[in-house]
N, C-alpha and C positions, 0 to 999 in steps of 0.2 A: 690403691696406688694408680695413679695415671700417669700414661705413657705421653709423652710429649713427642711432638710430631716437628720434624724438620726437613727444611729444605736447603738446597746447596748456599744460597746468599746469605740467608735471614737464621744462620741456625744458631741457638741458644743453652746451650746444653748445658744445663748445670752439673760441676763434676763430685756434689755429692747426692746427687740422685740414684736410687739405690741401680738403676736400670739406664744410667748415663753412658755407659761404655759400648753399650749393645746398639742404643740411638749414633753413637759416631761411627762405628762398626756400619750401622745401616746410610750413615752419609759418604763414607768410605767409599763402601760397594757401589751405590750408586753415581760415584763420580769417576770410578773405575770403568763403569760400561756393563755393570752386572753382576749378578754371582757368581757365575761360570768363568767370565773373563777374572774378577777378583781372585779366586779359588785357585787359577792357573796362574796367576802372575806371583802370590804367596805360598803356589806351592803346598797348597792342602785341599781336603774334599770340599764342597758345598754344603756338604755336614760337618762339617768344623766348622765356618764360617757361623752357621744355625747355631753354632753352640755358643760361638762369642757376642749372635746377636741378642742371644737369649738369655747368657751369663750365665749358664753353667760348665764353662773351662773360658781361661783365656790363652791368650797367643804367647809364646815365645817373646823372646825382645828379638830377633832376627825376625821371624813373621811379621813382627808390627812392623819393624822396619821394611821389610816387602812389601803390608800394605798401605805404609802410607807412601810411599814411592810412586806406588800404583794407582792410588786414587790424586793424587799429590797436593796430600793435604800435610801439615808438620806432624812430626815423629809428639809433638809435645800437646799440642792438642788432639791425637788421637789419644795418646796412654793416657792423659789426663783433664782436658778439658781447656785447658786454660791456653792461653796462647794465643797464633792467628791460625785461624783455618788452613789455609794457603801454605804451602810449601816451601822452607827456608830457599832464598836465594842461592841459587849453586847446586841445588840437589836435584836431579831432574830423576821426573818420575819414572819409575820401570816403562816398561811398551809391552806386550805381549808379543812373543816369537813369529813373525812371519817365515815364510822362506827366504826373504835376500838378511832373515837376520838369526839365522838359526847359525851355533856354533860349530862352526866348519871342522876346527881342528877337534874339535870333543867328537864329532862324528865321526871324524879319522879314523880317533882311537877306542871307539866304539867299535866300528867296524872292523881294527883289526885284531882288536880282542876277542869277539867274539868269532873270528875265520881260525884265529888260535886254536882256541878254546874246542870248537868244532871237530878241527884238524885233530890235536889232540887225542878225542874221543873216537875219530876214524866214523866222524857221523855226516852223513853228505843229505844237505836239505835243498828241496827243489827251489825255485827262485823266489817264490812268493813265501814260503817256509822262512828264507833267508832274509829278504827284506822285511816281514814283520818282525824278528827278532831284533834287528836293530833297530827298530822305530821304538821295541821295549825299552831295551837294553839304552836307547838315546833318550827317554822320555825318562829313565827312570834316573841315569847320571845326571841330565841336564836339571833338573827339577831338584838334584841333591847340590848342585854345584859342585858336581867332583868329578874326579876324572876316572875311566874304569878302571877296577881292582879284579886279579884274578880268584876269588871266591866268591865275590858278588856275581859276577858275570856267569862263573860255574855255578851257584846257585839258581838267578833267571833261568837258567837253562833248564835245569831239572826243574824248578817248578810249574817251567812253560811247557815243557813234555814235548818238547823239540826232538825227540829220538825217533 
């Protein structure tokens, strides 16, 4: 079998190619900025990614919709080939988080969940102890889209060994 080779303008991707999914998967990432930036904008490892450009798992329908937001290519020729490249009018692609665009109020409540949480337990963490715990505790809500729950948050904690 041979692998067909594409690029951002000229791509051709037949969708019953046994190894079609993996070739747009690799148009995807690259029109995203990478696999790293891909991986963080979908919300999964670089070893995920490897696996769907390799075809042995594929993505969620929320993931694909992640990446193709991300790389902002259509939701319809990513899953299937067919379609335009290009990104339905009106759907603007993900951005990866900078700081003037990190979610202020999820950090709130991050923050005050885990001072809770803390409090609670009668466990007093030095300042750097505390701020890496919410960078966890905010990478790990942010990245789920949810807002923190008090047994997630009491979990992080024990697993991070924050005592």
């Amino acid at each position: 079998m041979t692998r067909q080779t594409s690029h951002d303008k000229d791509v051709n991707v037949q969708p019953d190619k046994v190894d079609a999914f993996g070739e747009r998967v690799e148009v995807a990432i690259e029109r995203a900025g990478g696999t790293t930036k891909m991986a963080r904008m979908a919300g999964v490892s670089t070893s995920v990614l490897s696996k769907w450009r390799r075809g042995e798992s594929d993505p969620s329908r929320s993931r694909l919709v992640k990446m193709a937001r991300a790389a902002s290519v259509s939701i319809e020729w990513l899953a299937t080939g067919e379609g335009s490249l290009d990104h339905v009018a009106g759907v603007q692609p993900q951005r990866a988080a900078g700081p003037q665009e990190m979610d202020l109020e999820l950090l709130e409540n991050v923050a005050r969940a885990a001072f809770q949480e803390l409090e609670r337990r009668d466990i007093n963490l030095a300042p750097d102890g505390l701020a890496r715990l919410v960078r966890v505790l905010y990478r790990h809500f942010a990245s789920k889209g949810d807002q923190p729950d008090h047994d997630t948050v009491s979990n992080i904690i024990d697993l991070a060994a924050y005592r």
